[in-house]
NUGULUM-408179 format. One record per atom (N, C-alpha, C): x, y, z; residue in three letters. Coordinates in pm, whole numbers, plus 50000, padded with zeros to 5 digits. Example, Ala and Ser with C-alpha at 12.3 -4.5 7.8 and 13.67 -1.06 7.14 Angstrom:
! residues 2
513194943150780Ala512304955050780Ala513204967050780Ala512854977550708Ser513674989450714Ser512905000350787Ser
//
This chain:
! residues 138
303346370908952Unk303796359808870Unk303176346808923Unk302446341608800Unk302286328908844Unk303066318108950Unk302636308609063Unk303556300809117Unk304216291909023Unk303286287408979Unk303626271008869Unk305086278108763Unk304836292508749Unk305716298208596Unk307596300408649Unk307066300908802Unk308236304808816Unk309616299108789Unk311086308408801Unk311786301508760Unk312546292408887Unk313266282408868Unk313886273708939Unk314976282608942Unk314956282209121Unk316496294909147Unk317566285809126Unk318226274809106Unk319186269909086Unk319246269008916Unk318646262508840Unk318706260908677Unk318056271608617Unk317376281008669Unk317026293408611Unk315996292208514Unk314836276108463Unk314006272008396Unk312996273108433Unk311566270308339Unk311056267108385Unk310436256708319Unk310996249908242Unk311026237308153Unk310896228308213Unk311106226108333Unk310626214108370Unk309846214808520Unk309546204008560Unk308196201108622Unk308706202608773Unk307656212208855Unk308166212908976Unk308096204109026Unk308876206309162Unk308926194109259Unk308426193909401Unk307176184509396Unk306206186709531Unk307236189809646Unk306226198509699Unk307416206409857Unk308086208309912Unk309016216709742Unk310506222109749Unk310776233609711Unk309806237709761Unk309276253709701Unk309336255409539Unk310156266909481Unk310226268809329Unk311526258409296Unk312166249509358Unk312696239309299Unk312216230509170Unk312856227309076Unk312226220508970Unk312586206709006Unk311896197908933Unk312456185708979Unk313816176508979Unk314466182508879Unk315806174808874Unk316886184408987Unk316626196109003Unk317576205309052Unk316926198709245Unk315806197809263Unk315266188109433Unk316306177209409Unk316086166409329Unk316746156509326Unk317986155309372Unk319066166309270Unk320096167109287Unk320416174209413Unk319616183209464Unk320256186309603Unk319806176509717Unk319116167709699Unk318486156509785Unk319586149009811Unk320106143809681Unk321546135309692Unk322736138809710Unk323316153209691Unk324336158809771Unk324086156109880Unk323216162409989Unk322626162810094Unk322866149510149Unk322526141810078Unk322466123810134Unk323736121110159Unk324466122610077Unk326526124510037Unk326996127910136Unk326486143310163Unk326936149510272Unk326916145310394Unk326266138810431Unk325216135210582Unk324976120310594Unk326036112810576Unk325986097610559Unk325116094310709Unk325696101110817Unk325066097110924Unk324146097810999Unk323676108110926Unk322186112610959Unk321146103610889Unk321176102210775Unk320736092110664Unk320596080810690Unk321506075010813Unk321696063610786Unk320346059910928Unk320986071611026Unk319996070211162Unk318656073011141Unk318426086011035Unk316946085510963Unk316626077310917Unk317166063810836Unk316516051210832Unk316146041710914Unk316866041710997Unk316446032211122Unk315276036911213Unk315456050511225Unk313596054511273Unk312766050211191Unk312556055511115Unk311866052811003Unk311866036910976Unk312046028310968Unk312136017710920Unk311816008211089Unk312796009111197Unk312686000911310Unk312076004811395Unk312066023211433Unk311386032611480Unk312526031611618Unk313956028511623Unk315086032211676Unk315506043811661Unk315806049211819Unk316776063811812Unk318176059111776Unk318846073511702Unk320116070311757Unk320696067011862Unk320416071511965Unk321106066612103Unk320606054612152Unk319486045712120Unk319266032412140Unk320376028012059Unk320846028111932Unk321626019511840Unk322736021311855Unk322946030611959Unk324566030611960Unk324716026912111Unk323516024212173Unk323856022912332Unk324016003012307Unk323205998712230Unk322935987312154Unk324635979712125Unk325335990412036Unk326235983111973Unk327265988012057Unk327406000212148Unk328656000612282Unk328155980012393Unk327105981912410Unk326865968712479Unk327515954412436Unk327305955312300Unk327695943612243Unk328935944612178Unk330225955212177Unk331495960912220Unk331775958712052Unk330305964711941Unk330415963511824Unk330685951411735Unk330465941111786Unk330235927811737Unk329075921711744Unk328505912711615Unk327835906711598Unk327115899611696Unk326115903011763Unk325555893611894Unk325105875511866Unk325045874411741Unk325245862711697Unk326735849611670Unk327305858711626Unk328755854211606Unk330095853911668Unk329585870211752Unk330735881311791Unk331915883911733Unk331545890711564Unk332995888211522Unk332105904311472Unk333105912011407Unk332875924311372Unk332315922611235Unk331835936411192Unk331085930311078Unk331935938410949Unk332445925610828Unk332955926310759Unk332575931910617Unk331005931910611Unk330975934910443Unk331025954010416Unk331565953310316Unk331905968310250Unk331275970110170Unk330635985010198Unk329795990110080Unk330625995009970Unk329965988309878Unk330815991409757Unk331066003009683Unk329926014909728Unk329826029209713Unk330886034209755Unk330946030209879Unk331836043209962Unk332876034310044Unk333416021209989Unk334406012510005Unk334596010310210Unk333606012810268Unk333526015610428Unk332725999710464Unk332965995810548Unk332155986610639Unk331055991110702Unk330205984910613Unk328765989210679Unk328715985010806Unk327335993810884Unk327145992411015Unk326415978011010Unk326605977411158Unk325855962011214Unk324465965911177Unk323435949811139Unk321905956811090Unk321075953911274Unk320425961811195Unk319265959711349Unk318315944511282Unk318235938711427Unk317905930411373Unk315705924711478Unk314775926211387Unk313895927311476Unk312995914311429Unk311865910611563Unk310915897611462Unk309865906311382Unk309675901311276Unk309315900511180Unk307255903711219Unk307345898611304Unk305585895711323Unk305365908111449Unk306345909211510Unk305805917611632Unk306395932311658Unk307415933811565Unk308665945011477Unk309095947511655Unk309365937411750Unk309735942111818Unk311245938311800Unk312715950211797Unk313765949811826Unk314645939011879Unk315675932311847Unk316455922711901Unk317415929411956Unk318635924311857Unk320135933811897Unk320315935911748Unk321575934111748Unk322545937611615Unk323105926411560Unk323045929911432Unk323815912411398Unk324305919711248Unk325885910611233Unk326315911911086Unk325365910810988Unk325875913810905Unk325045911210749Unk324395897610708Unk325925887810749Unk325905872710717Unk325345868210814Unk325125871610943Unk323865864511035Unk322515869411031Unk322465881611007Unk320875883610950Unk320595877110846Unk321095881510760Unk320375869910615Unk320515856610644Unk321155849810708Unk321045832810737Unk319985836510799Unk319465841610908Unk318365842211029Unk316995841410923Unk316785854910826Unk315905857510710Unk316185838510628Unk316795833110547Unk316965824210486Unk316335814610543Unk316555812810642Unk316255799810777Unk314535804010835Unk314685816510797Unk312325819310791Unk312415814410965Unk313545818511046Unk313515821911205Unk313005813811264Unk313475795611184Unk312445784111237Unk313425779011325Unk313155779911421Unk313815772511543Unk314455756411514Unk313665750211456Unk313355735911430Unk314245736111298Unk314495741411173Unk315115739911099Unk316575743211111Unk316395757011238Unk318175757311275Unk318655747111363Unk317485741611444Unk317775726411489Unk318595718211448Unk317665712011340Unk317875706211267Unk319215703211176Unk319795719611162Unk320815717311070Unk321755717311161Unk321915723711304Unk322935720811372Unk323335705611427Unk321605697511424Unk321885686711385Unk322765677211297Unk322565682511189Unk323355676711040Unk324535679911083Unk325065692611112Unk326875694511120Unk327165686811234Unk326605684911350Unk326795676711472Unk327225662911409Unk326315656111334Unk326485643211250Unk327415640711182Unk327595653411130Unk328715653310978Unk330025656711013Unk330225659711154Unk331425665811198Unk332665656611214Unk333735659511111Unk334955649411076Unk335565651611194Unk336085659411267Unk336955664611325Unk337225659311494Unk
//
């Protein structure tokens, strides 16, 4: 029997279009077990991104966030935003420069994106700590 003809052992078709290197998987039936799989394995998923993406082990990122006793190394407050999927508090992000992808620490959500917003200019976070210094009623 042809490879290409065969049937998809899960949907039993062969109506639709295989799926590169998933053996006789078709493509929607890969998909769908891709994303169970993802469902299943939140934490694997999550540490397979951070290799992939920072090129961090798990045990750097957790030796990382035991150090910093799971608080924000920016703020030190724990990190509050919830994924709206799965109603959980996302993990602290890794946080690295931009030009040299070398690794920092960990920082909430809301201090990475100010850090990203602020384009990591020394002089402009200066600056604005300037302004609140000035502006400070209190």
């Amino acid at each position: 029997m042809d490879k290409e003809l065969r049937n998809c052992p899960v949907c039993k078709t062969t109506e639709h279009p295989k799926a590169e290197s998933k053996g006789y998987l078709c493509k929607p039936c890969a998909i769908a077990r891709t994303v169970k799989w993802q469902k299943d394995n939140p934490e694997r998923v999550k540490f397979k991104s951070l290799k992939s993406k920072y090129g961090i082990e798990k045990e750097e990122y957790l030796d990382k966030l035991s150090k910093q006793g799971g608080r924000c190394k920016i703020c030190l407050e724990f990190e509050e935003d919830v994924d709206k999927r799965t109603g959980k508090v996302k993990s602290l992000s890794v946080d690295h420069n931009h030009e040299t992808k070398q690794i920092r620490d960990l920082l909430c959500r809301r201090c990475n994106t100010s850090l990203g917003l602020l384009k990591e200019d020394q002089k402009r976070i200066q600056n604005m700590l300037n302004y609140l210094q000035e502006h400070n009623e209190s």
